[in-house]
C-alpha positions as CSV (number, residue, x, y, z in Angstrom):
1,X,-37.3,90.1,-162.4
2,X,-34.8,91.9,-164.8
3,X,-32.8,91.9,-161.4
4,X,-32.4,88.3,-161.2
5,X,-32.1,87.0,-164.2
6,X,-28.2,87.5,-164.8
7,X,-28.0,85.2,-161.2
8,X,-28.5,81.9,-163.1
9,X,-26.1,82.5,-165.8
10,X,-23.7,83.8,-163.5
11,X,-24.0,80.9,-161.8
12,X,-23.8,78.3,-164.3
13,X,-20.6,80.0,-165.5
14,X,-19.1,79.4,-162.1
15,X,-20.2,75.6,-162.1
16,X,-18.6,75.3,-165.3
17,X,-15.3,77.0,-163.7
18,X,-15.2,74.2,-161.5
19,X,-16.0,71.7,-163.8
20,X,-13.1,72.9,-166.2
21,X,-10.6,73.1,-163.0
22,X,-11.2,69.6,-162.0
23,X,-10.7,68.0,-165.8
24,X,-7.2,70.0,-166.2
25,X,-6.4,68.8,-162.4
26,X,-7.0,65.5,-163.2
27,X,-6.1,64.6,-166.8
28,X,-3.2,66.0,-166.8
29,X,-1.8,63.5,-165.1
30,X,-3.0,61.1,-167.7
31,X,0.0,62.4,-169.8
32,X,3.0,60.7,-168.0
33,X,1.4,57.3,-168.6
34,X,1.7,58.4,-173.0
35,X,5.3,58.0,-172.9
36,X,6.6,55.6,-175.6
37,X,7.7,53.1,-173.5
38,X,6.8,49.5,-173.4
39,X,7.4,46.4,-171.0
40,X,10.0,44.2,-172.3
41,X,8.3,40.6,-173.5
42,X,4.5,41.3,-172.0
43,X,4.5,44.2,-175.1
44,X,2.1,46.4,-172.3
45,X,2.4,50.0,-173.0
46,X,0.8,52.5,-170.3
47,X,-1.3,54.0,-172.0
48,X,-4.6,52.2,-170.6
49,X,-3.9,54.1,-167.7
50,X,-3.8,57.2,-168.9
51,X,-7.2,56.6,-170.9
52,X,-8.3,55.6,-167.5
53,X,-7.5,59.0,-165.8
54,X,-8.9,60.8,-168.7
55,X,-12.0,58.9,-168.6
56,X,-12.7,59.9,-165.0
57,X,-11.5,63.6,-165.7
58,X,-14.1,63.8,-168.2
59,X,-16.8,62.1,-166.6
60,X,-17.7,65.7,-164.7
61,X,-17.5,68.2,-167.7
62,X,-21.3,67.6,-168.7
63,X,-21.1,69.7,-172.0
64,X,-20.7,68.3,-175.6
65,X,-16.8,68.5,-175.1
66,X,-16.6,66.8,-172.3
67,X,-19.2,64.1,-173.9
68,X,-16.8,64.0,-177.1
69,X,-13.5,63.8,-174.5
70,X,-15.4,60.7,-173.0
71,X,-16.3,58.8,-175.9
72,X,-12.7,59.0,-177.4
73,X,-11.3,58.0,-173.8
74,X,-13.4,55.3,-174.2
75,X,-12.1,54.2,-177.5
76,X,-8.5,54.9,-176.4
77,X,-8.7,52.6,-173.3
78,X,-9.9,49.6,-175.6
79,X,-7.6,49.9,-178.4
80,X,-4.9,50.0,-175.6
81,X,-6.7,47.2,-173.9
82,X,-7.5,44.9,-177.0
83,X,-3.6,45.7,-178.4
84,X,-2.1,43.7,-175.1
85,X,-4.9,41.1,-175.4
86,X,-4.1,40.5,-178.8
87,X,-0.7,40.0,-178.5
88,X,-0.7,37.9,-175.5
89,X,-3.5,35.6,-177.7
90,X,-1.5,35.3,-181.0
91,X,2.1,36.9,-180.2
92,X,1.8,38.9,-183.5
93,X,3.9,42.2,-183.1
94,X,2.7,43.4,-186.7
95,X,-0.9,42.8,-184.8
96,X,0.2,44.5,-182.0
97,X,1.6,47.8,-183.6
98,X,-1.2,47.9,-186.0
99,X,-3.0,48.4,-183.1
100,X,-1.1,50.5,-181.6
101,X,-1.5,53.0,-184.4
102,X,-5.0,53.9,-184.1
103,X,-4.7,54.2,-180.2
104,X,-2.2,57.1,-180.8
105,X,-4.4,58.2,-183.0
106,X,-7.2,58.4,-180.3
107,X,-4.8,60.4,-178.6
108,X,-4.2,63.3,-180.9
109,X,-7.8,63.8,-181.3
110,X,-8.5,63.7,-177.5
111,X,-5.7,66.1,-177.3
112,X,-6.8,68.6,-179.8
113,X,-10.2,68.6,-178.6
114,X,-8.7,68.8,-174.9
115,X,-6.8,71.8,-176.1
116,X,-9.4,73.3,-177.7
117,X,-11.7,73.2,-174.6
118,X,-8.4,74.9,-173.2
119,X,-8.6,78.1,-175.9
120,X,-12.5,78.3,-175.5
121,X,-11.7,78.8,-172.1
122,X,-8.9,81.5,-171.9
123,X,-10.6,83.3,-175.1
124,X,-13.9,83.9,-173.3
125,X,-12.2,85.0,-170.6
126,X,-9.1,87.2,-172.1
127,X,-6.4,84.9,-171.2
128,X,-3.9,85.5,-174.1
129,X,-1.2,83.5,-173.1
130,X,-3.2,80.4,-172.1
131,X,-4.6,80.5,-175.3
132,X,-2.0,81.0,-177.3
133,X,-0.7,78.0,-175.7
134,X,-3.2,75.8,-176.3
135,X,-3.3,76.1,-180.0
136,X,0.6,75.1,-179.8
137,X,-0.3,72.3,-177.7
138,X,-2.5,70.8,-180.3
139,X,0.3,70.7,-182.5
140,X,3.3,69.9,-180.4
141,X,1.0,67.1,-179.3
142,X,1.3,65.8,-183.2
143,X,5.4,65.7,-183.1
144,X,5.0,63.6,-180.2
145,X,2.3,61.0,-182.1
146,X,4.7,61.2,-185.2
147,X,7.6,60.1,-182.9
148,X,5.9,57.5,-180.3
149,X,5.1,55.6,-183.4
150,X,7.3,56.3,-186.0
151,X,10.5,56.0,-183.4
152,X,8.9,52.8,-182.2
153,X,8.8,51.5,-185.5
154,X,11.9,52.6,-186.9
155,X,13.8,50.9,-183.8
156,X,12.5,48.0,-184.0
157,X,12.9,47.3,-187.6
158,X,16.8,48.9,-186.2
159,X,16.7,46.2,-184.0
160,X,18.7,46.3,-180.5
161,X,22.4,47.4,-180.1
162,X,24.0,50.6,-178.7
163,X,22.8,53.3,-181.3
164,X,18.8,52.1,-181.0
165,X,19.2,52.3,-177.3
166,X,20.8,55.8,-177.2
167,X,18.2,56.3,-179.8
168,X,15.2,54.9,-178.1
169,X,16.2,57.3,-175.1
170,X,16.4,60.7,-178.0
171,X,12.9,59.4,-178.4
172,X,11.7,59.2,-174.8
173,X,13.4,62.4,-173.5
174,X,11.9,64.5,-176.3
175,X,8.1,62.7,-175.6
176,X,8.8,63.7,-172.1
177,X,9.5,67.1,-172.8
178,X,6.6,67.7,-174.7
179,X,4.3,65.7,-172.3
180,X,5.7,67.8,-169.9
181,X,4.7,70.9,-171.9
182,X,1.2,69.5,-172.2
183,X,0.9,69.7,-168.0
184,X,1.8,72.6,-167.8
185,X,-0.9,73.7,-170.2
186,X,-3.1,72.2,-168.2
187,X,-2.1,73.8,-164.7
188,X,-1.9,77.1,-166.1
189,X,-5.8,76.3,-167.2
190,X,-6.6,75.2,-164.0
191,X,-4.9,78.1,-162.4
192,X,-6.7,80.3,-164.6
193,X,-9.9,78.8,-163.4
194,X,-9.0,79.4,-160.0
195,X,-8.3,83.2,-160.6
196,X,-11.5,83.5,-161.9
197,X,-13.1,81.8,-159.4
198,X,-11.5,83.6,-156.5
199,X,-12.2,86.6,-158.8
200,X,-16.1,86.1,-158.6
201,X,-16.2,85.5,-155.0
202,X,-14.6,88.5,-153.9
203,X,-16.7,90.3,-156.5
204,X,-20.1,88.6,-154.3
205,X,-18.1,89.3,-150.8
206,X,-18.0,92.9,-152.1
């Protein structure tokens, strides 16, 4: 009996391996769709579907982080939802960024809770760098809230002309930059996963 016992935990570790691997494969391709960009007149801004990848990258983590991810996900994608609705009903842009606000909001704590999944991750399982990483990526995440809605808001009260469209682009290449930072977080998680994984199996094949 004492022989067997470690078998279930062992096990449950490895199903939570996978579980982890397929929420970093998946959401981070949510990120692309957080860039501060917006359709001209229709005032949509992609960001519904990125809550909509997230949502289905958390639906398989069945823990109370992967619960919390949902809910927010949830919350993100009707904000982003109700914020074009709104518009298109009343053609309010104070309505519209208002609303816009707590959606990025939603973001920066789906982020930081996404990230800190990440550290638990590589902390149990001696992954310095990864780590290390993650805790930046909670903040770095935060430069890029500050500017998607503070750039936003400072151009448009700018209005249009050369300088708020070479500004406007400052904006979007330094999102994308960290956006870009916050994949590769996530594929180095999900790579670290994988090592693990591959790790245990030879370990069993042995």
């Amino acid at each position: 009996m004492t022989q067997t016992a470690p078998a279930p935990e062992k096990g449950e570790d490895e199903e939570r391996l996978h579980a982890l691997r397929r929420l970093f494969v998946t959401v981070l391709w949510a990120f692309p769709f957080f860039l501060p960009i917006c359709v001209p007149l229709l005032h949509v801004v992609p960001d519904a579907g990125g809550w909509a990848v997230a949502l289905l990258a958390a639906v398989g983590l069945r823990t109370a982080g992967g619960r919390a991810l949902r809910r927010i996900a949830v919350v993100g994608l009707l904000l982003s939802l109700g914020r074009t609705i709104v518009f298109r009903l009343t053609g309010s842009e104070t309505a519209f960024f208002a609303l816009h606000a707590p959606g990025l909001v939603a973001a920066a704590v789906f982020v930081w809770r996404l990230c800190g999944i990440v550290e638990s991750a590589a902390r149990d399982r001696d992954y310095g760098g990864v780590r290390r990483s993650a805790v930046q990526g909670r903040y770095l995440f935060l430069v890029h809230t500050a500017l998607a809605y503070g750039g936003t808001v400072a151009l448009r009260i700018a209005g249009g002309g050369l300088v708020g469209v070479v500004a406007a682009l400052g904006v979007v290449l330094v999102c994308a930059l960290i956006l870009s930072c916050m994949m590769a977080l996530l594929a180095a998680g999900a790579r670290m996963c994988r090592t693990e994984l591959r790790a245990a199996a030879d370990e069993e094949a042995g």
